[in-house]
MARLUM-727779 format. One record per residue: x, y, z of N, C-alpha, C, O in turn. Coordinates in steps of 0.2 Angstrom, whole numbers, padded with zeros to 4 digits, always signed. Atoms other than C-alpha are relative to their C-alpha. Example, Ala and Ser with C-alpha at 12.3 -4.5 7.8 and 13.67 -1.06 7.14 Angstrom:
BEGIN
+0004-0006+0000+0062-0022+0039+0004+0006+0000+0009+0005+0003
-0004-0006-0001+0068-0005+0036-0004+0005+0003-0001+0011+0004
//
This chain:
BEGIN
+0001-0007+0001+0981-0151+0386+0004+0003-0007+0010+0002-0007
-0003-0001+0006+0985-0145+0368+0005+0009+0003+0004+0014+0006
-0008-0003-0002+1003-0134+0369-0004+0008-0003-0003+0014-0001
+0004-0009+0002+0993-0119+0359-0003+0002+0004-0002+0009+0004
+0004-0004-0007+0981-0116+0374+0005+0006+0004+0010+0004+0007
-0003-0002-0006+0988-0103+0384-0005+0003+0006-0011+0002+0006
+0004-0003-0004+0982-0094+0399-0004+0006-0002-0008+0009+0002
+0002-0005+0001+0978-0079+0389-0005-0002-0006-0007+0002-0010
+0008+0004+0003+0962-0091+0380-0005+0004+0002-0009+0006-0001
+0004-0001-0006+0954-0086+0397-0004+0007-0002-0002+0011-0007
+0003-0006+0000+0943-0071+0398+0005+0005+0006+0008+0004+0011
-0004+0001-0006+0953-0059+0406-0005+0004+0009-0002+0004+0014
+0004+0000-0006+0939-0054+0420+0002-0007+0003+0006-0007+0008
-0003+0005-0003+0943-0072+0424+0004-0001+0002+0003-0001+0008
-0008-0003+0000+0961-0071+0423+0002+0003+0006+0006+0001+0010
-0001-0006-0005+0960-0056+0436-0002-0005+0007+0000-0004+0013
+0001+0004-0006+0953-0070+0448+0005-0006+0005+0004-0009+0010
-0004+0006+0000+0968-0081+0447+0007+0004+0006+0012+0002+0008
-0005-0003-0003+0978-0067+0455+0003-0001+0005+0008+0001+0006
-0003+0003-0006+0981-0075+0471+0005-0005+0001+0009-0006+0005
-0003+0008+0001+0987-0091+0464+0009+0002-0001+0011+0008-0003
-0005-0004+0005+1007-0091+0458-0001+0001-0006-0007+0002-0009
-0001-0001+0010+1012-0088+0439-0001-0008-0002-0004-0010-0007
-0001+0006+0005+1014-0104+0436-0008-0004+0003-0013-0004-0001
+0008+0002-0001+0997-0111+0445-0006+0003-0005-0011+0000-0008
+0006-0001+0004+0987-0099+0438+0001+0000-0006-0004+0000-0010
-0001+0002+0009+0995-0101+0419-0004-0008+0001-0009-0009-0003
+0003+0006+0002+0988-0119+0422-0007-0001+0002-0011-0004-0002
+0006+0000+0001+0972-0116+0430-0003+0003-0006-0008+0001-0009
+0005-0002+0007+0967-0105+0416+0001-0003-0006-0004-0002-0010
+0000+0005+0005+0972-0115+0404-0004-0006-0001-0004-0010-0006
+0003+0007+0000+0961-0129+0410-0006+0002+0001-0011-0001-0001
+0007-0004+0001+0947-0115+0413-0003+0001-0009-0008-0002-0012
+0003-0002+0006+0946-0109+0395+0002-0008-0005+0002-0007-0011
+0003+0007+0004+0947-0129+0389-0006-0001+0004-0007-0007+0004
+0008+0002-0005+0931-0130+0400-0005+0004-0006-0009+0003-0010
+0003-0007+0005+0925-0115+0390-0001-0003-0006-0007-0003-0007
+0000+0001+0008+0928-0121+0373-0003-0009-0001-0005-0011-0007
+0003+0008+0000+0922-0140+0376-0006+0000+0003-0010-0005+0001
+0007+0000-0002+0906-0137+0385-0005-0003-0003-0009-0008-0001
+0006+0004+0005+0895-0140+0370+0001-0003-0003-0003-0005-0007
-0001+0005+0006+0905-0151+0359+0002-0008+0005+0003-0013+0002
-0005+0005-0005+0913-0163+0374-0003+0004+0007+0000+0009+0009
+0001-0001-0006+0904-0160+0390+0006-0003+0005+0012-0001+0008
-0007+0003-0005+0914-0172+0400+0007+0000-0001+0010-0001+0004
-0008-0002+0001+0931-0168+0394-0001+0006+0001+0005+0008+0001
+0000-0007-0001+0925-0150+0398+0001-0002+0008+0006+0001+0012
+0001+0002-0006+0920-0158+0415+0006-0001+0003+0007+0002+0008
-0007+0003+0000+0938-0167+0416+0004+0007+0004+0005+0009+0010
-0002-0006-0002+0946-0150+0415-0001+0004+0006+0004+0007+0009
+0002-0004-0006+0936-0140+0428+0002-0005+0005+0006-0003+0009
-0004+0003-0007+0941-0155+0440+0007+0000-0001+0009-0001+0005
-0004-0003+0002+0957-0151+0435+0002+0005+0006+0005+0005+0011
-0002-0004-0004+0958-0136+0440-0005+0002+0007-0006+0008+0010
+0004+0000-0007+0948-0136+0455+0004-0002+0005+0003+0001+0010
-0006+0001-0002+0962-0147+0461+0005+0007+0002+0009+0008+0006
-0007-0005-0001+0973-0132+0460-0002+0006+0001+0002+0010+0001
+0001-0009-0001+0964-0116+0463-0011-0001+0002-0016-0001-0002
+0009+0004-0003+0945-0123+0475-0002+0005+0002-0008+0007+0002
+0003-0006-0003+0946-0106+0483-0003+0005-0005-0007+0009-0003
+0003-0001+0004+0942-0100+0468-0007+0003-0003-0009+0000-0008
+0008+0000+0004+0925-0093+0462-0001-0002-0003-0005-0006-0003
+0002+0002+0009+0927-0095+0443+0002-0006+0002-0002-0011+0001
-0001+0009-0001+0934-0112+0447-0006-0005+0002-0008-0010-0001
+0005+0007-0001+0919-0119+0458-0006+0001-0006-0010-0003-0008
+0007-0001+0006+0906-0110+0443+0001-0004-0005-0004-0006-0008
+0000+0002+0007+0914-0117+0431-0001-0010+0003-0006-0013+0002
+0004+0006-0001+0914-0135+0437-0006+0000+0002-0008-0005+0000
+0006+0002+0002+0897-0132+0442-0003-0003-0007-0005-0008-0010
+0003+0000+0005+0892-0128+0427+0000-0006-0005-0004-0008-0008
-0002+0005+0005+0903-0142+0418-0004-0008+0003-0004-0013+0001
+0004+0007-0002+0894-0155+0431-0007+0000-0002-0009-0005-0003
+0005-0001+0002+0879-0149+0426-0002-0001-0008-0007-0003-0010
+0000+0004+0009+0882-0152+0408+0001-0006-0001-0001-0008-0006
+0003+0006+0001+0884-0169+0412-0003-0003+0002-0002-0009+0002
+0005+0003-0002+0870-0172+0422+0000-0002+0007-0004-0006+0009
-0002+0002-0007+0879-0173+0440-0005+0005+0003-0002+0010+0004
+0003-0007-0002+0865-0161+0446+0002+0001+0007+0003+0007+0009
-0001+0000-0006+0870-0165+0464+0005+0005+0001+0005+0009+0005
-0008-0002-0001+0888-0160+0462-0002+0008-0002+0000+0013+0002
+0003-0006+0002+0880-0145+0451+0000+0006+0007+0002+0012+0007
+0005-0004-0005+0871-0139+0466+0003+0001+0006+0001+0005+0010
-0005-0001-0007+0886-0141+0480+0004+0004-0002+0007+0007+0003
-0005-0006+0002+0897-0131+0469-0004+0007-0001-0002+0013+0001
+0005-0006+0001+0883-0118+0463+0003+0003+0009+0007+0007+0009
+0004-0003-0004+0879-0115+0482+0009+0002+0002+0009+0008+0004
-0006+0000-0002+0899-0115+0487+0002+0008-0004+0005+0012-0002
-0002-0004+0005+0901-0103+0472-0003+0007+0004+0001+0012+0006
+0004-0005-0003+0887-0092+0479+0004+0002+0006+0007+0007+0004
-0003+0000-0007+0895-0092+0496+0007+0003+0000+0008+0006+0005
-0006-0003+0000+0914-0086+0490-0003+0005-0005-0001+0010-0002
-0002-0006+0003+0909-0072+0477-0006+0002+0003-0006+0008+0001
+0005-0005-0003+0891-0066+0487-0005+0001-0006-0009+0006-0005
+0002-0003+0005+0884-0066+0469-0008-0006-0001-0008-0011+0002
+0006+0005+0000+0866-0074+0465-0002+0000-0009-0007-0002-0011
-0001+0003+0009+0870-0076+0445+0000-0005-0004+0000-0005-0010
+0002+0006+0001+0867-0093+0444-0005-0003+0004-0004-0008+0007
+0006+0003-0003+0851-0095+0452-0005-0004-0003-0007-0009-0001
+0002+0005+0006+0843-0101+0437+0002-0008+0000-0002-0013+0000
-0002+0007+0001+0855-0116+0437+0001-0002+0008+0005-0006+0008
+0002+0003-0007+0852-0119+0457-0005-0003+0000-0006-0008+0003
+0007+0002-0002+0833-0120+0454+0001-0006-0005-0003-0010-0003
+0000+0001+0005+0836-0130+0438+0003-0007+0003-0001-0012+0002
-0002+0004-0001+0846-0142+0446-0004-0005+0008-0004-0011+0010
+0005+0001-0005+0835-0144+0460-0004-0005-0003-0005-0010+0000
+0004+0002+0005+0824-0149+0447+0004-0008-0003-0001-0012-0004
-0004+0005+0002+0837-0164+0440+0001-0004+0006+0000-0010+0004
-0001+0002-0008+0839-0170+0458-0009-0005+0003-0009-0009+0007
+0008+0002-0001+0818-0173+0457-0002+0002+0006-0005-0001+0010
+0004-0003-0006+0814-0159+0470-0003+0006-0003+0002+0010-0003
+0003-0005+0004+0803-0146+0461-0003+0004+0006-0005+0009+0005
+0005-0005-0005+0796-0140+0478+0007+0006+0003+0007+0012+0004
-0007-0006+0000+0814-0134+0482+0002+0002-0004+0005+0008-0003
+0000-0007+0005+0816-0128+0467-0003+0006+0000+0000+0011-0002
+0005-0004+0000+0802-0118+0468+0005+0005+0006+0007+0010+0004
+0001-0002-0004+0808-0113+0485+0007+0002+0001+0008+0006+0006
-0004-0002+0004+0826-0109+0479+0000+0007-0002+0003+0012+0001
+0003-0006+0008+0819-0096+0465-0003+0007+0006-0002+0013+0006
+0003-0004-0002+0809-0089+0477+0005+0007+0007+0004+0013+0009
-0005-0002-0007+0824-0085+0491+0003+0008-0003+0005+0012+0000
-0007-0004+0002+0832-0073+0479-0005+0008+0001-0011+0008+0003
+0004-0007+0004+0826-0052+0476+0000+0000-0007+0005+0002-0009
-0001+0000+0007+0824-0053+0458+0001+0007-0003+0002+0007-0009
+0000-0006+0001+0824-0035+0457+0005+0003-0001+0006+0007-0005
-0008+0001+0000+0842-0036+0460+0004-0003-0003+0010-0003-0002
-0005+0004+0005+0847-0048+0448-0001+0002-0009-0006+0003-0012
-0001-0003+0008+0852-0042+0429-0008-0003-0004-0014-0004+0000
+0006-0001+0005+0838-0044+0415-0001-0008-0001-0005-0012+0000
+0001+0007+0002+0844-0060+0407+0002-0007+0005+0001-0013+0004
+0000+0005-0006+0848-0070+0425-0009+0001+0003-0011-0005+0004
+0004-0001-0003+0830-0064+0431-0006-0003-0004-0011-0004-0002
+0004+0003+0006+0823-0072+0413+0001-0007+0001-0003-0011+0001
-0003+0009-0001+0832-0088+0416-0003-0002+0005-0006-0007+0004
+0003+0004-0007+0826-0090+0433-0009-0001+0000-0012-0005+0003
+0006+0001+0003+0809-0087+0425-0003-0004-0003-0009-0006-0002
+0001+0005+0002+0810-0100+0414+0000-0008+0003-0004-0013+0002
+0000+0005-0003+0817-0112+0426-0006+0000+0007-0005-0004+0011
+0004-0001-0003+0804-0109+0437-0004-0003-0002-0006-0008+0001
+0006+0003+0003+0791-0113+0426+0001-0009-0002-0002-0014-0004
-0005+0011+0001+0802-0130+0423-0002-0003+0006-0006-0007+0006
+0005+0005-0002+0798-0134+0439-0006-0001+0003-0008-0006+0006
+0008+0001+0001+0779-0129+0439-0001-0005-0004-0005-0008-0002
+0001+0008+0005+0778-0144+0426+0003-0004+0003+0002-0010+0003
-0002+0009-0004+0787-0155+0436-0005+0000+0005-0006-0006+0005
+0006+0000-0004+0772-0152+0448-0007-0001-0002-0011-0001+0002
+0007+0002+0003+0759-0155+0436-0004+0009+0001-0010+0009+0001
+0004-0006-0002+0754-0135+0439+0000+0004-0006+0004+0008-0006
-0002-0002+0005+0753-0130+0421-0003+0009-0004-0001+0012-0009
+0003-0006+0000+0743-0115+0422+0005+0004+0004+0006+0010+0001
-0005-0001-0005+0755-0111+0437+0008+0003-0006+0011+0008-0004
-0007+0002+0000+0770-0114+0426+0000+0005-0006+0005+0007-0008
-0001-0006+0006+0763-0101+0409-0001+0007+0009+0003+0012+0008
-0001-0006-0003+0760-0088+0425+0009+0002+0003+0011+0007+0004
-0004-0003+0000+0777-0088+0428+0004+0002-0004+0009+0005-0002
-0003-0003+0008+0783-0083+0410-0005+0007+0000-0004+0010-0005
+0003-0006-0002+0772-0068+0415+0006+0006-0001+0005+0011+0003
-0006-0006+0000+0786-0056+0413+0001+0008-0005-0001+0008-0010
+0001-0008+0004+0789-0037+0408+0004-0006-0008+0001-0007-0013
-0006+0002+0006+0804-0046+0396-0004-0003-0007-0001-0003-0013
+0003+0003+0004+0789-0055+0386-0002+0003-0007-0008+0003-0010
+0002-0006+0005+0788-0044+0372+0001-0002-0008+0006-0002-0011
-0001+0004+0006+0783-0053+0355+0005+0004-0005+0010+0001-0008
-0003-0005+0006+0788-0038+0345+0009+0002+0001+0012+0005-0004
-0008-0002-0001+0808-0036+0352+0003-0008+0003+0000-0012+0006
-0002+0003+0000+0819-0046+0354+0009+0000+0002+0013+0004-0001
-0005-0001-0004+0834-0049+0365+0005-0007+0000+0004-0012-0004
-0004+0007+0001+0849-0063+0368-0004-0005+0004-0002-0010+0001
+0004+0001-0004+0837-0070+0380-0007-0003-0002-0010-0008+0000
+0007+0001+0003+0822-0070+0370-0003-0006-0003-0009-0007-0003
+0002+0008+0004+0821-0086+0360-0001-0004+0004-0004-0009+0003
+0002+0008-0005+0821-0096+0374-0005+0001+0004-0008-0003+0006
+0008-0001-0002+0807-0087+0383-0004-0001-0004-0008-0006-0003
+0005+0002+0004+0797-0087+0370+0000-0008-0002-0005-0011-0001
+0003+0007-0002+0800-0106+0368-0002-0001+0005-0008-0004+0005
+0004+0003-0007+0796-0110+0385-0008+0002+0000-0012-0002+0001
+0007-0004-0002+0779-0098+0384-0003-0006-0007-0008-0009-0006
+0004+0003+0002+0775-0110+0369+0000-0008-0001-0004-0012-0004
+0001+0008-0003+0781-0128+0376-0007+0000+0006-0011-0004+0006
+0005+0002-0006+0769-0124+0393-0007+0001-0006-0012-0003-0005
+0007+0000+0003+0756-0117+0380-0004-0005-0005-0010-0005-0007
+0001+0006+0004+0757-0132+0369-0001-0005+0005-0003-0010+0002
+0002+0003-0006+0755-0142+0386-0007+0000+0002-0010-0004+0006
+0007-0003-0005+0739-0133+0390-0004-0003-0006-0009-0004-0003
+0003+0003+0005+0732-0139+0373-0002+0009-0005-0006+0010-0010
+0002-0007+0004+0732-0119+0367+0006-0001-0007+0011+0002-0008
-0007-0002+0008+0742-0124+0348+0000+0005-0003+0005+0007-0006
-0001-0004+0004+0737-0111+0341+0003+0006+0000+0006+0009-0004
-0006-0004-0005+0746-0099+0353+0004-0004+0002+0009+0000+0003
-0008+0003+0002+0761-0111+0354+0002+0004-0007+0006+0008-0007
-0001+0001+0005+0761-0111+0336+0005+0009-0003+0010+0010-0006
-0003-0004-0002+0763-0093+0339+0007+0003+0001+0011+0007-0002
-0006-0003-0005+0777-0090+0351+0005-0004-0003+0010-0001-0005
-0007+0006+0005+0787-0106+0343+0003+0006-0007+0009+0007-0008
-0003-0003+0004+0787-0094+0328+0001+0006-0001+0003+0009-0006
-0002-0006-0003+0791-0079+0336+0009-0002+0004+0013+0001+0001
-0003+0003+0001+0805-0089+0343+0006+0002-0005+0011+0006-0005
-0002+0001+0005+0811-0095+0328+0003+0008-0006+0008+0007-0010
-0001-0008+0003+0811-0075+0320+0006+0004+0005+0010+0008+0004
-0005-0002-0005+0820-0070+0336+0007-0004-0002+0012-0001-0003
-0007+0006-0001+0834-0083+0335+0002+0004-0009+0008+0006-0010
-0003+0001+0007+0837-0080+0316+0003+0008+0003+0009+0009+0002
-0003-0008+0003+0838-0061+0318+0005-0001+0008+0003+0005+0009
-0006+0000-0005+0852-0063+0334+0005-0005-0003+0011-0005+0000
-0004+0003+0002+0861-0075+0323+0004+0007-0005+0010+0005-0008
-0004-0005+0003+0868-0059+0314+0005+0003+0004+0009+0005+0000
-0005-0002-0005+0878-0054+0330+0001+0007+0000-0003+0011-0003
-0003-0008-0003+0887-0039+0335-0005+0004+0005-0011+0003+0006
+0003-0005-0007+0882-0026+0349-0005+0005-0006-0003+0011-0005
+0005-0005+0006+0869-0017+0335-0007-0001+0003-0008-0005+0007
+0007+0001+0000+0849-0015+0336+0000-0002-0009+0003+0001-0014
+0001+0001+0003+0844-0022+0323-0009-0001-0001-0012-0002+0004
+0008+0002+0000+0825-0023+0314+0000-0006-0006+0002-0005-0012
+0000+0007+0005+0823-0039+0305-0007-0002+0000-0011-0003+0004
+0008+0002+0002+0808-0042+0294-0001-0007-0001+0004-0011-0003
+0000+0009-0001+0802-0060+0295-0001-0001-0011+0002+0003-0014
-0001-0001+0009+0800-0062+0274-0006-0007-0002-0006-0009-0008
+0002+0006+0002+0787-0078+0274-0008+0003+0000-0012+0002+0004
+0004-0003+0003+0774-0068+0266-0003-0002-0005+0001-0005-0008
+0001+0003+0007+0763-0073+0250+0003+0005-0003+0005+0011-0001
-0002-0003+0008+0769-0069+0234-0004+0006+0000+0000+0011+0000
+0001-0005+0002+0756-0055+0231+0000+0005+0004-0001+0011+0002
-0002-0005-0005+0759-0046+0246+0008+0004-0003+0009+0010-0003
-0006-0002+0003+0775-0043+0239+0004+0009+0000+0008+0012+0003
+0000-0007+0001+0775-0026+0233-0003+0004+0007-0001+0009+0008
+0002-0005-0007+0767-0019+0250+0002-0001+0005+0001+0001+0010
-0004+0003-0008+0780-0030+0259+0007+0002-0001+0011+0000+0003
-0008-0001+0002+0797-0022+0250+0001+0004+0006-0001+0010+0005
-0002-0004-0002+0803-0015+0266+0010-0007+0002+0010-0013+0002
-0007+0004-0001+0823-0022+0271+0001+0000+0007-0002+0003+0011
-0001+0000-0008+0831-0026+0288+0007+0006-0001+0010+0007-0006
-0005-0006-0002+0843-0013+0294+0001-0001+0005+0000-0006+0008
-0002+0004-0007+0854-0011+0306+0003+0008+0002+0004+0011-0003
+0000-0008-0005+0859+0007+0317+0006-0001+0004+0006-0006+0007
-0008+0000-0005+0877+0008+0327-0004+0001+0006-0008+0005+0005
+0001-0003-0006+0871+0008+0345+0005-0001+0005+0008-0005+0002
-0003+0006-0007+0881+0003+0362-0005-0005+0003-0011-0005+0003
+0002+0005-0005+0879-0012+0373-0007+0002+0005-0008+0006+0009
+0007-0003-0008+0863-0010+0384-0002+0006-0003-0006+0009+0001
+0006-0005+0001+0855+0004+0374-0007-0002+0000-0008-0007-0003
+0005+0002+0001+0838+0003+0377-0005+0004-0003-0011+0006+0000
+0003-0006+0006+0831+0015+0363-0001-0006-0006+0003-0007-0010
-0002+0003+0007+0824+0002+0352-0005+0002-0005-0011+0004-0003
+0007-0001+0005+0812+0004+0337-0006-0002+0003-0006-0006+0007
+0004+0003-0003+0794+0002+0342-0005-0002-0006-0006+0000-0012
+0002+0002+0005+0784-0010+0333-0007-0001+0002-0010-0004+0007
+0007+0003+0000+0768-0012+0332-0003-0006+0004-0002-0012+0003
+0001+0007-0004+0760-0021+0346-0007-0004-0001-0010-0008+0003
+0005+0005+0002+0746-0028+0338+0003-0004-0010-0001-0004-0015
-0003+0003+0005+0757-0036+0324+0001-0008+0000+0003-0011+0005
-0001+0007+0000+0756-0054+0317+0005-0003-0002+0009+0000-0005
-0007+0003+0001+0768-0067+0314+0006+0002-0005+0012+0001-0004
-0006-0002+0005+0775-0060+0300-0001+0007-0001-0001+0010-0007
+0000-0006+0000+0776-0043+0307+0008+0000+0002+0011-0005+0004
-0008-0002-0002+0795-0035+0310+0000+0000+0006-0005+0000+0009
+0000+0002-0007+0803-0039+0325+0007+0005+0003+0013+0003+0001
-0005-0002+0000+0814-0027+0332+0007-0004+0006+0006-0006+0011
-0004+0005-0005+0829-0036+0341+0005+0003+0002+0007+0007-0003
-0008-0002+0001+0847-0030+0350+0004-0005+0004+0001-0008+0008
-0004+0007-0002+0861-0041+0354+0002+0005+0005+0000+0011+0006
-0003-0001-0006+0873-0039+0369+0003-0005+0000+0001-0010-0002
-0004+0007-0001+0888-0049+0374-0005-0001+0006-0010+0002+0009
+0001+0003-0007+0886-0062+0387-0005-0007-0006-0008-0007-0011
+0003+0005+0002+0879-0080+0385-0009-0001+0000-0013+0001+0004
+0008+0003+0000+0861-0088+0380-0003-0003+0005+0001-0005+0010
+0004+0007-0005+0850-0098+0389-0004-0004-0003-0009+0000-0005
+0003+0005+0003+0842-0112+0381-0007-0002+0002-0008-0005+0007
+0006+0002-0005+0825-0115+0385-0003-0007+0000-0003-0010-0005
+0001+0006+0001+0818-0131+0389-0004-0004+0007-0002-0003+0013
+0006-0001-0007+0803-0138+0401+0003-0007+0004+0000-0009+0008
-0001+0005-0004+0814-0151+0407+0009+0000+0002+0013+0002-0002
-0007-0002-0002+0831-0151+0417+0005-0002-0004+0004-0007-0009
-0004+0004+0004+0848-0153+0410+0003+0004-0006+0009+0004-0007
+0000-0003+0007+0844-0144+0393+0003+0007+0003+0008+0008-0001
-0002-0004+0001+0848-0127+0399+0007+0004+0003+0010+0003+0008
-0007-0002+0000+0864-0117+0397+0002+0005+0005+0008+0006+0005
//
């Protein structure tokens, strides 16, 4: 444990969960929480290490058993994943990892319980970008069943919206054009991949802003009828006032996008892959 870590690494909503433990426990479990945090994606297993760690010292925990889920799930333990997930579920009453219940489900090689996981929840009640994820893992495991027609109807979602774009959004639109690159529709992949791709870049700007980011891979002579700039507007977190763009707009129409904290999700038509 590098001596610079402290417990105040941690987030402190996290932090605030440790309150039962003593001082000196929860200074150690959060320190071995936020090296979980920080190693995820460059060191799964040494992230992994950590959460058993502290799970040793503080099980009753919530953010304890999510975060070793999560870090078992980053290396491929889907089993352990999914006994901690449901353990998780069980102490905080929360259904914010369902995504990665049905997903693991899926790692496990049971796509029919996955299915029937997904299905258990109200989705009307879970946030935006947990109800997106669970979306896409859904459709992960309609392709583990060969149902591939099945598997674009579950990317069916209000959130699908070429023209905006959200933290969320790049990996829906990947998923809608891996299943449709499956189905033999390239030309509508070729699409959504570069919808995608225009998403991703204009979230790579950050901050809690709306932003409208023009895609720029236009000919040359279009040029003068294409001089418009990307701009960017103060809003708060969760406003949902965003520009509206033309919905009959093609690839290389603007895209309006707004960030939000909170983590990505990765999209990917096979287990394992997403975050």
């Amino acid at each position: 444990m590098p001596d610079e870590v402290t417990a105040y690494d941690l987030h402190p909503s996290a932090r605030n969960e440790l309150k039962t433990l003593s001082k000196e426990n929860a200074d150690n479990v959060a320190r071995h929480l936020a090296m979980a945090a920080q190693l995820i994606d460059e060191d799964p297993a040494l992230a992994h290490e950590h959460a058993l760690a502290a799970s040793r010292r503080a099980g009753r925990i919530a953010i304890v058993r999510e975060t070793l889920a999560i870090t078992a799930y980053g290396v491929g333990d889907f089993a352990l994943a999914l006994r901690e997930l449901r353990t998780y579920r069980r102490i905080s009453g929360k259904d914010d990892q369902i995504a990665l219940m049905v997903d693991s489900e899926r790692g496990i090689g049971r796509p029919d319980r996955a299915l029937e996981e997904g299905r258990s929840v109200d989705r009307s009640t879970l946030d935006v970008g947990v109800r997106v994820a669970l979306a896409i893992a859904m459709s992960g495991a309609r392709l583990d069943r060969g149902e591939r027609e099945l598997a674009l109807g579950e990317l069916e979602i209000p959130e699908l919206d070429p023209n905006r774009a959200y933290e969320w959004s790049p990996a829906l639109f990947a998923a809608r054009a891996a299943v449709l690159d499956d189905l033999g529709r390239h030309e509508e992949a070729a699409f959504w991949t570069h919808r995608a791709a225009v998403a991703g870049e204009a979230l790579g700007y950050g901050g809690d802003e709306e932003l409208l980011i023009e895609d720029m891979q236009l000919d040359e002579d279009e040029d003068a009828s294409a001089e418009r700039h990307a701009h960017a507007d103060d809003v708060s977190p969760g406003d949902d006032d965003l520009t509206d763009v033309d919905a009959n707009a093609d690839a290389d129409a603007e895209i309006a996008v707004e960030t939000s904290p909170g983590a990505t999700v990765e999209a990917s038509d096979e287990p394992g892959e997403q975050k």
